[in-house]
N, C-alpha and C positions, 0 to 999 in steps of 0.2 A: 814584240810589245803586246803586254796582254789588253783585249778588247772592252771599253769599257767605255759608257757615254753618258753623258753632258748633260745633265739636267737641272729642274730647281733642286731637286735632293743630293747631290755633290757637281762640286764646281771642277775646273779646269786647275785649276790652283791644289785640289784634292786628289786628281788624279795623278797628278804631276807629281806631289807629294809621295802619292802609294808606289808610284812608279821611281822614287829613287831618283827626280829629275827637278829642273828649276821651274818655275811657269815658262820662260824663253824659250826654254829648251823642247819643252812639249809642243810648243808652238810651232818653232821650226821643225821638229819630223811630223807631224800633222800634216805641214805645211809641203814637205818634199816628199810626203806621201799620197799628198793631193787628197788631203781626206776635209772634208767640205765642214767649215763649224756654223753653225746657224746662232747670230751674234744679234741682236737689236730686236728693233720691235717686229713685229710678224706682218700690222697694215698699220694705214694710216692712224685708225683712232690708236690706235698701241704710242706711235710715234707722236700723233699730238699731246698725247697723257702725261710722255716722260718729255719731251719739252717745253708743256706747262710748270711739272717737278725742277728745271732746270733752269727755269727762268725765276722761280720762286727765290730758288740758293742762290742765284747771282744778285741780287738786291743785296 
C-alpha cells in the first residue's frame, strides 16, 4: 500500500479513492495494520466547538 496521510488537504475518502479501494475497505487494512488514525477534536475546546455545531443542527 502506497504511504500517504490524512490531513485537512485530502481525506480518507480521497485516499481510498487513489488507492483503488471503498472507504470500508481502507479502513479495515488501517485497521489490521494497526496504523493509528487521529479522528475528532485534539482538546476539550476543539470538542465543545463542534458540540455546540451539533446541537445548533439538531433543533
Amino acid at each position: 500500500m502506497h504511504m500517504m496521510i490524512a490531513s485537512d488537504e485530502i481525506s480518507l475518502g480521497k485516499i481510498a479513492e487513489s488507492l483503488g479501494l471503498y472507504y470500508e475497505e481502507l479502513l479495515e487494512k488501517l485497521i489490521t495494520q494497526r496504523i493509528l488514525l487521529n479522528f475528532g477534536p485534539s482538546n476539550l475546546e476543539e470538542a465543545e466547538k463542534e458540540l455546540e455545531v451539533l446541537r445548533k443542527y439538531k433543533k
